[in-house]
Backbone as a printed PyTorch tensor [residue, N CA C, xyz], in Angstrom:
tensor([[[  0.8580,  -1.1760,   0.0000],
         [  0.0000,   0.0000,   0.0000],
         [  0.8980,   1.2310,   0.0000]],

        [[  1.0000,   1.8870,  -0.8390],
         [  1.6880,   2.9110,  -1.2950],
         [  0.5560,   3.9340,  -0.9340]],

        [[  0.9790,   5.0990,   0.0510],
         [  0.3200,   6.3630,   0.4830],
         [  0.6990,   7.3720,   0.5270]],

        [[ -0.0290,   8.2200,  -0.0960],
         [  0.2110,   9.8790,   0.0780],
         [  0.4940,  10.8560,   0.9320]],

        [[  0.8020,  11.6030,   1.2520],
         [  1.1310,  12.6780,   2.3170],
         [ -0.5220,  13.0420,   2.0260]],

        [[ -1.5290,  13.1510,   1.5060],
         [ -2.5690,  14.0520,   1.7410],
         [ -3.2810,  12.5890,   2.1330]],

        [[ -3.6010,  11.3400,   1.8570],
         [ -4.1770,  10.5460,   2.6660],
         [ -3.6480,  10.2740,   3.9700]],

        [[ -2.4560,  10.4170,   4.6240],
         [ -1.5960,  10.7650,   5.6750],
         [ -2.3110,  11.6390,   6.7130]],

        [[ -1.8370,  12.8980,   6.2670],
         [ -2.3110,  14.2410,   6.7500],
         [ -3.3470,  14.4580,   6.9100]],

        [[ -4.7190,  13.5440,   7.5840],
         [ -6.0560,  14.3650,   7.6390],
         [ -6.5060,  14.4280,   8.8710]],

        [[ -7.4980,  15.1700,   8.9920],
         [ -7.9460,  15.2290,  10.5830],
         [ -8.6860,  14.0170,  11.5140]],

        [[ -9.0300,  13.4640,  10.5130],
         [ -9.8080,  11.8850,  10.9680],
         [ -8.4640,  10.9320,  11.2810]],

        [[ -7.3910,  11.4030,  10.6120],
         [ -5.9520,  10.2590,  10.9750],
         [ -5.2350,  11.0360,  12.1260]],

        [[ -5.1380,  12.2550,  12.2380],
         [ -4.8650,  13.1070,  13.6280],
         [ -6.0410,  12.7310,  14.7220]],

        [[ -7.0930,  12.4950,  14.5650],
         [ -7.8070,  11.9810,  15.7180],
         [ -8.0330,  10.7880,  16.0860]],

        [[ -7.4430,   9.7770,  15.5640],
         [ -6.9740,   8.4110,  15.4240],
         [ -5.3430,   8.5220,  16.1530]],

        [[ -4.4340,   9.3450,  15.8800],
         [ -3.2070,   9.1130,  16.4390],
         [ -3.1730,  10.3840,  17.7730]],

        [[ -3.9890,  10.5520,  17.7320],
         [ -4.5440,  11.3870,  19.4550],
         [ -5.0560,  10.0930,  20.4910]],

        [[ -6.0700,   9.3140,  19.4440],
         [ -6.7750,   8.1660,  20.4440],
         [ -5.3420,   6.9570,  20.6770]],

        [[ -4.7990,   7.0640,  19.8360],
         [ -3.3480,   6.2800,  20.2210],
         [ -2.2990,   6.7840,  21.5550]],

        [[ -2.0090,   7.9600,  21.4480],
         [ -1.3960,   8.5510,  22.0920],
         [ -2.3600,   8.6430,  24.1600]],

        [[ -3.2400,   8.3150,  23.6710],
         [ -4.0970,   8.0860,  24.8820],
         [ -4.2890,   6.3530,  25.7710]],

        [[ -3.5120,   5.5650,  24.9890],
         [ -3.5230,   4.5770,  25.8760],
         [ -2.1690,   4.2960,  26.6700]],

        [[ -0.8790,   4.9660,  26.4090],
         [ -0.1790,   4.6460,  27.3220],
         [ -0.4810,   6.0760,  28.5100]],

        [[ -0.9310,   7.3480,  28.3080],
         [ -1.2420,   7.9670,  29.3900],
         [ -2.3980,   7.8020,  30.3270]],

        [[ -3.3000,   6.4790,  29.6350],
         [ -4.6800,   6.4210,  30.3550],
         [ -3.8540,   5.2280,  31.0980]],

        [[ -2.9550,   4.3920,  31.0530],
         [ -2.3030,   3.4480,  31.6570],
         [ -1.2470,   4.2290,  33.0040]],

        [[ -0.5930,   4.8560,  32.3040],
         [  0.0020,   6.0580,  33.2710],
         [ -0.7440,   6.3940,  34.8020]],

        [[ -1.9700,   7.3250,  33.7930],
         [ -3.0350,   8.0850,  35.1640],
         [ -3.2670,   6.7870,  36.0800]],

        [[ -3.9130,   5.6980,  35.4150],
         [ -4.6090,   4.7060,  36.5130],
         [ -3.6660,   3.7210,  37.2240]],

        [[ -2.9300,   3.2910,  36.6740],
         [ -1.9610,   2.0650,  37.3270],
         [ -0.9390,   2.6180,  38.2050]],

        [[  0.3850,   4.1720,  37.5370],
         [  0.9140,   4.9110,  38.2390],
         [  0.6200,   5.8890,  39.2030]],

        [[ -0.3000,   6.5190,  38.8690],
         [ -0.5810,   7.7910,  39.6230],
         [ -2.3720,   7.6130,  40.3980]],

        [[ -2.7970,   6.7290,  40.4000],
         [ -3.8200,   6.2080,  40.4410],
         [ -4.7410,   7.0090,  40.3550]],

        [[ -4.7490,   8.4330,  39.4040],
         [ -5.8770,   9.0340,  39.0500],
         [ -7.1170,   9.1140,  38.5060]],

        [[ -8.4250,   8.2470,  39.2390],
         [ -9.4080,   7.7630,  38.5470],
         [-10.0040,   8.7870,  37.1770]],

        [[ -9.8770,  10.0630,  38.2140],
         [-10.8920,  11.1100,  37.5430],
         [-10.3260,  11.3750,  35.9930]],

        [[ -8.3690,  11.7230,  36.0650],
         [ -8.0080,  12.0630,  34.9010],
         [ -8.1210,  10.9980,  33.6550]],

        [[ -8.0310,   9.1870,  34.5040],
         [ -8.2150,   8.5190,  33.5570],
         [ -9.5140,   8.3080,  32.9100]],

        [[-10.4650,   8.7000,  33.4700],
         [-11.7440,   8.7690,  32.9450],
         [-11.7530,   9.7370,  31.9210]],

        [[-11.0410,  11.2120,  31.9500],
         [-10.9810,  11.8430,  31.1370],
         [-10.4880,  11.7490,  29.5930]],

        [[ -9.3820,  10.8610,  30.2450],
         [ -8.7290,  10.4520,  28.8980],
         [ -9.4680,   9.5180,  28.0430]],

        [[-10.1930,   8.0990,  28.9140],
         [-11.0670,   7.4520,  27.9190],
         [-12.2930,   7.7520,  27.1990]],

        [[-12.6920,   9.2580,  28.2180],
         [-14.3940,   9.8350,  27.0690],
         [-13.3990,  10.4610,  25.7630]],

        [[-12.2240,  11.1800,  26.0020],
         [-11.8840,  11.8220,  24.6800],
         [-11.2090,  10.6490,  24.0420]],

        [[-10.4310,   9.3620,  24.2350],
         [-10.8230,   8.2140,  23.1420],
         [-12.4180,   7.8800,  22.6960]],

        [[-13.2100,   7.5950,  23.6730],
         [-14.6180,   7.1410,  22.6980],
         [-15.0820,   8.4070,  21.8410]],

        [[-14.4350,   9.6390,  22.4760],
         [-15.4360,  10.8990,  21.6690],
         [-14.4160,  10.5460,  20.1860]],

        [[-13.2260,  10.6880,  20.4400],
         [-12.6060,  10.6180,  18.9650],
         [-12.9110,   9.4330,  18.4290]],

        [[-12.6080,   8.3220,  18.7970],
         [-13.4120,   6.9620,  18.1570],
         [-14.4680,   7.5070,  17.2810]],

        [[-15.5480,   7.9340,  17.5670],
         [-16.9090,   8.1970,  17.2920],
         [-16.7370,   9.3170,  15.9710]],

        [[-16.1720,  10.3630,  16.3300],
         [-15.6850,  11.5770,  15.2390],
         [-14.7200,  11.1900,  14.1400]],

        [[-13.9540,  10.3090,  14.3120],
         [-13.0730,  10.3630,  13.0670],
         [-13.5230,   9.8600,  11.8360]],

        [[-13.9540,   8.6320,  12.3190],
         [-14.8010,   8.1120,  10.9510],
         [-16.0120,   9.6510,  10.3050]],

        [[-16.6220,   9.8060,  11.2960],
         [-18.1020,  10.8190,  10.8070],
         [-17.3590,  11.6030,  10.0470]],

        [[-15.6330,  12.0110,  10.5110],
         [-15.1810,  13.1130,  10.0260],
         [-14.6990,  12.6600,   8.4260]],

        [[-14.6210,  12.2690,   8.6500],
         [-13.5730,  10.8560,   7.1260],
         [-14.6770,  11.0140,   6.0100]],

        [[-15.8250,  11.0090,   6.0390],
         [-16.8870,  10.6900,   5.3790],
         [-17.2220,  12.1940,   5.2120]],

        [[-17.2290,  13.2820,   5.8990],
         [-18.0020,  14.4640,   5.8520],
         [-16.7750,  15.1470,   5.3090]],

        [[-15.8150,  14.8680,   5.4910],
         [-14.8350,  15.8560,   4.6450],
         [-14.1300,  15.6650,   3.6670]],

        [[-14.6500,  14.2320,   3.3130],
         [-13.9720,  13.5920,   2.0030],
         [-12.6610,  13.0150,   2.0800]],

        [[-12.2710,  12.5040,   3.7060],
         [-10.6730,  12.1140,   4.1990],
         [-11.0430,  10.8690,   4.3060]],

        [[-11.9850,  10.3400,   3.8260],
         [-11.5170,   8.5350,   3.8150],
         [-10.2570,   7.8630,   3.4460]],

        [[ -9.8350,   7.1660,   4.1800],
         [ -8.1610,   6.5000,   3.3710],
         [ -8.5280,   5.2400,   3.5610]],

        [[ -7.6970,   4.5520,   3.4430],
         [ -7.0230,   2.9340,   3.2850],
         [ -6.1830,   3.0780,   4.5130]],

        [[ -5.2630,   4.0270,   4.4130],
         [ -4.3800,   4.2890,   5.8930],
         [ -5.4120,   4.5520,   7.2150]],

        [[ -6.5370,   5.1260,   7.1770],
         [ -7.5780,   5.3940,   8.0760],
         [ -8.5280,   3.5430,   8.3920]],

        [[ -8.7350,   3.1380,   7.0380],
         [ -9.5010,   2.2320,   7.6170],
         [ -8.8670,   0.8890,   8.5460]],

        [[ -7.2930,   1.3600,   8.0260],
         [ -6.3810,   0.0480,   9.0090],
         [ -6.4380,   0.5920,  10.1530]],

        [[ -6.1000,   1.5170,  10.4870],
         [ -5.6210,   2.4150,  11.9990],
         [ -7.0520,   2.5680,  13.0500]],

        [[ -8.0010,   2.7720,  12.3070],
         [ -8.6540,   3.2140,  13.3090],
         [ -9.3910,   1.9260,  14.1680]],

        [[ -9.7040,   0.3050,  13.2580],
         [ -9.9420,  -0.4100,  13.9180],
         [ -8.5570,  -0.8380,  14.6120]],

        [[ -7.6990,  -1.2400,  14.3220],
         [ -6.1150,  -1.6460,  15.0600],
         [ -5.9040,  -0.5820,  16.7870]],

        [[ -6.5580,   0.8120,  16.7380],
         [ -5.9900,   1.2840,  17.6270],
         [ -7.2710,   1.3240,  18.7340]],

        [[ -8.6590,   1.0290,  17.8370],
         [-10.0590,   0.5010,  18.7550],
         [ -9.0040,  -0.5330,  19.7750]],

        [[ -8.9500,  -2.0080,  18.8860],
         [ -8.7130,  -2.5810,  19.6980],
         [ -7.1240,  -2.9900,  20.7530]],

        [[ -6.6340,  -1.7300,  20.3870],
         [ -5.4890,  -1.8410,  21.8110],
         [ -5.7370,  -1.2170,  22.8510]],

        [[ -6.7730,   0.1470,  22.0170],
         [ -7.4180,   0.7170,  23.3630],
         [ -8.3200,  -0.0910,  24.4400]],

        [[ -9.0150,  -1.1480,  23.6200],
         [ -9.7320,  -1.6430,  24.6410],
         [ -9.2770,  -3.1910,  25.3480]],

        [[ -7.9900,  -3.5040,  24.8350],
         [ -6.9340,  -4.2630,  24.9990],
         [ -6.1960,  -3.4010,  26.7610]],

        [[ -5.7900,  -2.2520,  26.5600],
         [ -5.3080,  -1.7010,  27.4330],
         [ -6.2540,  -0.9380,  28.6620]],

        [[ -7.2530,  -0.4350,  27.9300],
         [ -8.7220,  -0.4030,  29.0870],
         [ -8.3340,  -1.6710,  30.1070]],

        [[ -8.9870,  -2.6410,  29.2220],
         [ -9.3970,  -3.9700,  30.0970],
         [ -8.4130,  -4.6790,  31.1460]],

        [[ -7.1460,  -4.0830,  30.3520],
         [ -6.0650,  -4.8130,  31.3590],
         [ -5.7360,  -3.8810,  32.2920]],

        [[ -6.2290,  -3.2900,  32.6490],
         [ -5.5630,  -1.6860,  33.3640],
         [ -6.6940,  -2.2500,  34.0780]],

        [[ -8.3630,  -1.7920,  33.7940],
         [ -9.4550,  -1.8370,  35.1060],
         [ -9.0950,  -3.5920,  35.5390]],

        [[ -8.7100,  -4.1750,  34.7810],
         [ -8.8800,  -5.7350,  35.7660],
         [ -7.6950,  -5.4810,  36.6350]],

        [[ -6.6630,  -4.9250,  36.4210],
         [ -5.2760,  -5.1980,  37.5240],
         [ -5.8690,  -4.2590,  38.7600]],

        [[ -6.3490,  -3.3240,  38.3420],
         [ -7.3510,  -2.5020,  39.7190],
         [ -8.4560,  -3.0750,  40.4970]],

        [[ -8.9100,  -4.3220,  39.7280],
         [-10.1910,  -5.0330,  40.7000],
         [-11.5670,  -4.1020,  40.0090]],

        [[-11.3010,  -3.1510,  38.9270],
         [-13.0600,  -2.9520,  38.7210],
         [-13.4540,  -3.2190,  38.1250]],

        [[-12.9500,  -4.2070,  36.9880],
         [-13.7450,  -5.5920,  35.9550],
         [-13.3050,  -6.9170,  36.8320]],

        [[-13.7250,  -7.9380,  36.2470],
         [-13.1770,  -9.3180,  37.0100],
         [-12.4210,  -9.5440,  35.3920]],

        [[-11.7980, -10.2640,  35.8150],
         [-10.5130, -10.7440,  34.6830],
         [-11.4180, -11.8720,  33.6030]],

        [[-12.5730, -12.2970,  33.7150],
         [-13.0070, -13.6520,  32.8260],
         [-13.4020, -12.4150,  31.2360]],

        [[-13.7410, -10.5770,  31.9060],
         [-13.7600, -10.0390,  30.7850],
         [-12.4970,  -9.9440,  29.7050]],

        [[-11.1910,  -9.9420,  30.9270],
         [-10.2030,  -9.6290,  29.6980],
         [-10.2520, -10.8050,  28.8280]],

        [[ -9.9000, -12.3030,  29.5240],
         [-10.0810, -13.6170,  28.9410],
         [-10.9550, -13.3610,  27.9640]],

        [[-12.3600, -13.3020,  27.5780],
         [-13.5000, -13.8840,  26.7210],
         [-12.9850, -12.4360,  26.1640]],

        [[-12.4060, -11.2730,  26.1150],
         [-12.2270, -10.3990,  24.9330],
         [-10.6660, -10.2910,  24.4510]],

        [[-10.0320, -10.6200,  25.2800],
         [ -9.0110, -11.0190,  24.5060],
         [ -8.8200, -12.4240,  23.9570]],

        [[ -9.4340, -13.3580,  24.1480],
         [ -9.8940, -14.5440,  23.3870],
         [ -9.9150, -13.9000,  21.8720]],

        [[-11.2020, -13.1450,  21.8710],
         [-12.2050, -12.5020,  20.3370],
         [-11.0720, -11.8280,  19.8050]],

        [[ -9.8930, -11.0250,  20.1300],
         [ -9.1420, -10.4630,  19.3250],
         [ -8.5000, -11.5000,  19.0940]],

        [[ -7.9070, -12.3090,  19.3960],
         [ -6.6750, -13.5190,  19.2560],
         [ -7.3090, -14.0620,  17.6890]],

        [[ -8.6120, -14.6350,  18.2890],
         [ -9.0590, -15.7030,  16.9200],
         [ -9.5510, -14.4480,  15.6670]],

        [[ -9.8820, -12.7680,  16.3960],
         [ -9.8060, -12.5720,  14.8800],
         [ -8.5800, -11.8820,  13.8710]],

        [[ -7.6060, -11.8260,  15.0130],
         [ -6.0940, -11.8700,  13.8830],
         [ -6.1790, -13.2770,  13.3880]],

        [[ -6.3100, -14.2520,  14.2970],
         [ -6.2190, -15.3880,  12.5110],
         [ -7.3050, -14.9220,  11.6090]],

        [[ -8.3270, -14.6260,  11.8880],
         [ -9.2380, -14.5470,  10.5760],
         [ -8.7830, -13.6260,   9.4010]],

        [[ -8.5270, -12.3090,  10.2140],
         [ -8.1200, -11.1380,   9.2610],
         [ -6.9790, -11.9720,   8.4020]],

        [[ -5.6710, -12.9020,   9.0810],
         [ -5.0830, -13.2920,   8.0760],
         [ -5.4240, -14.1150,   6.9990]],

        [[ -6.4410, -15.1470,   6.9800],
         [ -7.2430, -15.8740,   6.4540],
         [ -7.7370, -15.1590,   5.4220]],

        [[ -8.2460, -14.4930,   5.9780],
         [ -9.4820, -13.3210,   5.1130],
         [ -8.3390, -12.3590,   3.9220]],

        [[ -7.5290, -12.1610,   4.1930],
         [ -6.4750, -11.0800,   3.4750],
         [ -5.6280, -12.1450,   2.6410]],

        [[ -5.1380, -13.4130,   2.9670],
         [ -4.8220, -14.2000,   2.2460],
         [ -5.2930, -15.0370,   0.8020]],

        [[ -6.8780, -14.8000,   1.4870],
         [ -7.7530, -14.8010,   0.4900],
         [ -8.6040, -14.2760,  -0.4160]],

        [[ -8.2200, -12.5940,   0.3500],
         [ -8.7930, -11.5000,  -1.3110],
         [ -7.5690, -10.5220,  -1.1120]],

        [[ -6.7040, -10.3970,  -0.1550],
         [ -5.3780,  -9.7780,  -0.3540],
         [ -6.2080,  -8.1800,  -0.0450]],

        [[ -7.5680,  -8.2030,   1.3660],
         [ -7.7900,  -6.9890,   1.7420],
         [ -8.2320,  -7.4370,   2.7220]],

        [[ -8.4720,  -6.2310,   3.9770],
         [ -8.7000,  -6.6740,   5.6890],
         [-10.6900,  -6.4080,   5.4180]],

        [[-11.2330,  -6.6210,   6.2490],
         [-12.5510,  -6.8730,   6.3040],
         [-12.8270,  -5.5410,   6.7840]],

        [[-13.8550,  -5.0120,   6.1450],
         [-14.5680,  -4.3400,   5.8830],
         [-15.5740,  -3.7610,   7.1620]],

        [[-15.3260,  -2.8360,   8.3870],
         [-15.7810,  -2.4800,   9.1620],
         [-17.3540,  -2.7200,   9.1470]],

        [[-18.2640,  -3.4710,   9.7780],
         [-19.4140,  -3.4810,   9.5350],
         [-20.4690,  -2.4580,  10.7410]],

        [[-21.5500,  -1.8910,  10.5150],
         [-21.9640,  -0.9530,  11.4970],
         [-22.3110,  -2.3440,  12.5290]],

        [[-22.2500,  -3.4930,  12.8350],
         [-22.6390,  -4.2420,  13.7140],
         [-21.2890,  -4.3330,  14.9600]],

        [[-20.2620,  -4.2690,  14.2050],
         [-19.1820,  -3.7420,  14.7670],
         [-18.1580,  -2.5590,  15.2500]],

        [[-18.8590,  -1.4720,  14.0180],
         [-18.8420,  -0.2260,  15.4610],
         [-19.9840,  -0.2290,  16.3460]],

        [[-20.7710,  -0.7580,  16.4940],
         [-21.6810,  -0.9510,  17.5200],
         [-21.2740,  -1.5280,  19.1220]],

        [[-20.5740,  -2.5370,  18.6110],
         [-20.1080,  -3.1080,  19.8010],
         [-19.0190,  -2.5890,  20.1840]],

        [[-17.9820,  -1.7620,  19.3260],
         [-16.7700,  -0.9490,  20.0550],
         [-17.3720,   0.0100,  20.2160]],

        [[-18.3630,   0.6620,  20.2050],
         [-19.1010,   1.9150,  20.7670],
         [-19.6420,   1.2430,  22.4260]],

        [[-20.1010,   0.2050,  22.5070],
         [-20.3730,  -0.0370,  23.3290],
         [-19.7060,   0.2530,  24.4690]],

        [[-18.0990,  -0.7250,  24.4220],
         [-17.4670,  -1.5440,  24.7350],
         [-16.5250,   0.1390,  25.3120]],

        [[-16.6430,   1.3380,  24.1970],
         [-15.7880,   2.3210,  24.9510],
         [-16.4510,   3.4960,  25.6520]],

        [[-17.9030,   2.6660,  25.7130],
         [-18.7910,   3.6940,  26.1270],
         [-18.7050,   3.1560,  27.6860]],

        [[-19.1110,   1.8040,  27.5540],
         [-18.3090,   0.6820,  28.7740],
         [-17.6070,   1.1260,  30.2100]],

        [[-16.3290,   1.3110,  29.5140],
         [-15.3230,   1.2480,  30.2520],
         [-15.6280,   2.4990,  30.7410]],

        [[-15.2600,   3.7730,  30.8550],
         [-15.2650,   4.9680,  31.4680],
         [-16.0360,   5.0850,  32.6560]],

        [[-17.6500,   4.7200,  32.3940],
         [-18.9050,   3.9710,  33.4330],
         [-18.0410,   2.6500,  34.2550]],

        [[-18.1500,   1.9270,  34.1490],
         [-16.9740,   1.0940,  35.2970],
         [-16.0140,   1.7270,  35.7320]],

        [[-15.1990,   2.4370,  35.2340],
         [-14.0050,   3.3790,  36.2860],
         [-14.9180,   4.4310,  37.3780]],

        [[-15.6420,   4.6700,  36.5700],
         [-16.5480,   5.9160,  37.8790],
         [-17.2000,   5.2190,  38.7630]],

        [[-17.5290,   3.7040,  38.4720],
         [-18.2300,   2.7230,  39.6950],
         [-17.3790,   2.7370,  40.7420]],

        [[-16.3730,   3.1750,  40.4030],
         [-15.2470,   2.6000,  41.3860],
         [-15.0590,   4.1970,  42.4140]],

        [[-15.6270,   4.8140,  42.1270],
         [-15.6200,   6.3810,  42.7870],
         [-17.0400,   6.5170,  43.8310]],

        [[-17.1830,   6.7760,  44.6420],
         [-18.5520,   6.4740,  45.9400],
         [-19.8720,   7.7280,  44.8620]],

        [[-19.4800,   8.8680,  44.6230],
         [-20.7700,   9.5870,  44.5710],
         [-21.0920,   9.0470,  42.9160]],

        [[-20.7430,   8.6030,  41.9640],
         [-21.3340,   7.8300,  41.1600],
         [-21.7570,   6.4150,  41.3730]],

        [[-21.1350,   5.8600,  41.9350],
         [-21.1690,   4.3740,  42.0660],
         [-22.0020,   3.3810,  41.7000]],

        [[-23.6160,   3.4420,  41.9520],
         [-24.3640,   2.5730,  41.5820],
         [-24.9140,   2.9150,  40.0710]],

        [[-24.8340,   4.5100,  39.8800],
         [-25.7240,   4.7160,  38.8730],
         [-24.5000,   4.2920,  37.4870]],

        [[-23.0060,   4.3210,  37.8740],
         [-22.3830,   4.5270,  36.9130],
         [-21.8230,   2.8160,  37.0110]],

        [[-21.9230,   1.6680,  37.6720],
         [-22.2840,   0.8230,  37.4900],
         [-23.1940,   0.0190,  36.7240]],

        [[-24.5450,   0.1200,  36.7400],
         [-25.7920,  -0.2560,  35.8980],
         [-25.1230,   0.3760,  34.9940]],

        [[-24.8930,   1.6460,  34.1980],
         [-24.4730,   1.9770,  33.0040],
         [-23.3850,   0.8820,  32.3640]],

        [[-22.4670,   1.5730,  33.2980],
         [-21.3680,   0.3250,  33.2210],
         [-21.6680,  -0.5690,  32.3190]],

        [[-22.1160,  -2.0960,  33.3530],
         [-22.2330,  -2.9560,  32.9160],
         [-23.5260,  -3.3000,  32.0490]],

        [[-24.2860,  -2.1750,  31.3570],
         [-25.1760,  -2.3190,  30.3970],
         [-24.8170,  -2.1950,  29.2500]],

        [[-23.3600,  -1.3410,  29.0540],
         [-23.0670,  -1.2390,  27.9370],
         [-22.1500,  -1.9250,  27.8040]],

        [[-21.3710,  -2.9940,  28.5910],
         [-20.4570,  -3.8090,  28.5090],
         [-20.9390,  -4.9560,  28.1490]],

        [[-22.6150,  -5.4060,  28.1800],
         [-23.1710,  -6.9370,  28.1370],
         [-23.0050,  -6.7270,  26.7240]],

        [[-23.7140,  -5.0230,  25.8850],
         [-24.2850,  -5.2170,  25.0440],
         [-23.1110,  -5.5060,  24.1830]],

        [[-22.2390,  -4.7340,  24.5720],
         [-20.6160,  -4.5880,  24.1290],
         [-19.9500,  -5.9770,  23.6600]],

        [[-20.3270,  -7.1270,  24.6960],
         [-19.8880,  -8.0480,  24.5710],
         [-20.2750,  -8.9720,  23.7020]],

        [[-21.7200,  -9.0690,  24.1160],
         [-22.5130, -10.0090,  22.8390],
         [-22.3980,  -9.4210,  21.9830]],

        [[-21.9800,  -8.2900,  21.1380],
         [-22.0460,  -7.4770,  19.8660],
         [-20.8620,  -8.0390,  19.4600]],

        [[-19.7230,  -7.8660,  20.0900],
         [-17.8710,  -8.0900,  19.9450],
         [-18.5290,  -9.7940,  19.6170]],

        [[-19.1420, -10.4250,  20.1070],
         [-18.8810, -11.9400,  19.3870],
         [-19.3510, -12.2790,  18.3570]],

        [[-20.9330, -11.6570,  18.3790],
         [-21.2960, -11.9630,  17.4010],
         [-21.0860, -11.0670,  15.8030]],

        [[-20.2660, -10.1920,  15.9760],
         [-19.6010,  -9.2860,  14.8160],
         [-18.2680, -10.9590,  15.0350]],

        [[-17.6180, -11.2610,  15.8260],
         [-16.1240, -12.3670,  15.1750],
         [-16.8610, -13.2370,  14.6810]],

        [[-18.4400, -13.6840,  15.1510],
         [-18.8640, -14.4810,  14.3490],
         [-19.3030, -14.4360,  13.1960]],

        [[-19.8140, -13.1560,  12.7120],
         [-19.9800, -12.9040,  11.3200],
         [-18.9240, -12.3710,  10.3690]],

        [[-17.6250, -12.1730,  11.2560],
         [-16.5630, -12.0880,   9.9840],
         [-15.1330, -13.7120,   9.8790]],

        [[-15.6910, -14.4380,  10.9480],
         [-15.4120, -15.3900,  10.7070],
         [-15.7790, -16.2230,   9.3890]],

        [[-17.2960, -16.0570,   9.6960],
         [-18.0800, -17.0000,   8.5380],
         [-17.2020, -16.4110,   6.6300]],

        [[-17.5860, -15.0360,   6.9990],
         [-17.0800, -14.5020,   5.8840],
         [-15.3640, -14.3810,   5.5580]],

        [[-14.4370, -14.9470,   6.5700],
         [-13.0890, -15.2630,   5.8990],
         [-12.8560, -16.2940,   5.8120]],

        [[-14.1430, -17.4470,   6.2390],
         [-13.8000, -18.9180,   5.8310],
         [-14.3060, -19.5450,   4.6100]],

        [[-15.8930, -18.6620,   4.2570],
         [-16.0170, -18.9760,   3.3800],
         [-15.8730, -18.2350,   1.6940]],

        [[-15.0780, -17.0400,   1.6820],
         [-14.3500, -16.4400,   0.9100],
         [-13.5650, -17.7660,  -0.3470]],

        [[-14.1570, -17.0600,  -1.4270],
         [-13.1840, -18.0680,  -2.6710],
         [-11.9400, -17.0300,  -2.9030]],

        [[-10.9270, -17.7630,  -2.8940],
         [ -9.6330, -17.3070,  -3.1400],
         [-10.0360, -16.6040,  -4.8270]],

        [[ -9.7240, -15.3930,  -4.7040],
         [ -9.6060, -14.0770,  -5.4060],
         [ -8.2160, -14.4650,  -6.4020]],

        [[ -8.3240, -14.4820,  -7.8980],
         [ -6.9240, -15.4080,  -8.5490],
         [ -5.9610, -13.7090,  -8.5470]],

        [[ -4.7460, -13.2050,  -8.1050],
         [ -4.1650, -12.3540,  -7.8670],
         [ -3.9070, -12.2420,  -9.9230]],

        [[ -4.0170, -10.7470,  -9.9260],
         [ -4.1140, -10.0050, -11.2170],
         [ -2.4110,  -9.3860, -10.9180]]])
């Protein structure tokens, strides 16, 4: 994939490498400095940029190829590094990191499967920003459970958007499973 400085340079790929730049300081605030409040801050402005870059990509005519790799790849380290950060604190139980880091494991084999066999990564489906909307809407609501004057209400949130989060995250690996297994090899031109 050969890329341009103007597919490079756009504001939907600057708010993608902002939401990058936010998981080793949201790891920082909570594990080092044990700042609930700032790390909460940092994960609404990942889900807010999550949410904006694409809308932005589409409304300003900055769609890339460099955008559509990055922005799912850095979804899921963010919520790779969420999950492992609130479980080492005690405010998820660890069977979440297990059963979601399970779903990323088996779908790097697929993506390779799938790319081996049309020589392109799968195709973001809205069933699957659904569930990483969930999933980063999620997490922020569980860190504030963990604070007394939110606690119950930001709990139920919490874990309402984490069920939906979850059953969405499987059943999106299950529908791009189906579709990189049963893919006919594409004859390379």
């Amino acid at each position: 994939m050969e890329l341009s400085r103007r597919e490079v340079l756009t504001i939907p790929n600057l708010l993608t490498f902002i939401r990058a730049l936010g998981i080793p300081i949201f790891l920082w605030l909570l594990l080092k400095e044990d700042l609930r409040g700032w790390s909460f801050i940092v994960m609404a402005i990942g889900a807010w940029t999550d949410y904006f870059d694409g809308k932005l990509a589409r409304w300003l005519g900055q769609e890339s190829e460099l955008g559509a790799i990055l922005d799912p790849a850095i979804d899921r380290l963010y919520i790779a590094a969420t999950i492992i950060g609130l479980a080492l604190k005690d405010y998820i139980p660890w069977w979440l990191v297990v059963v979601l880091g399970a779903r990323d494991l088996w779908m790097l084999a697929m993506v390779q499967i799938y790319r081996s066999k049309t020589g392109r990564v799968f195709t973001v489906t809205f069933l699957g920003k659904a569930a990483t909307f969930n999933l980063l809407y999620a997490f922020p609501f569980l860190l504030l459970a963990s604070q007394s004057a939110w606690g119950r209400f930001a709990h139920t949130f919490g874990w309402s958007f984490a069920i939906w989060g979850i059953g969405l995250y499987l059943l999106t690996a299950l529908n791009y499973s189906r579709q990189a297994l049963t893919q006919s090899k594409e004859p390379h031109v």
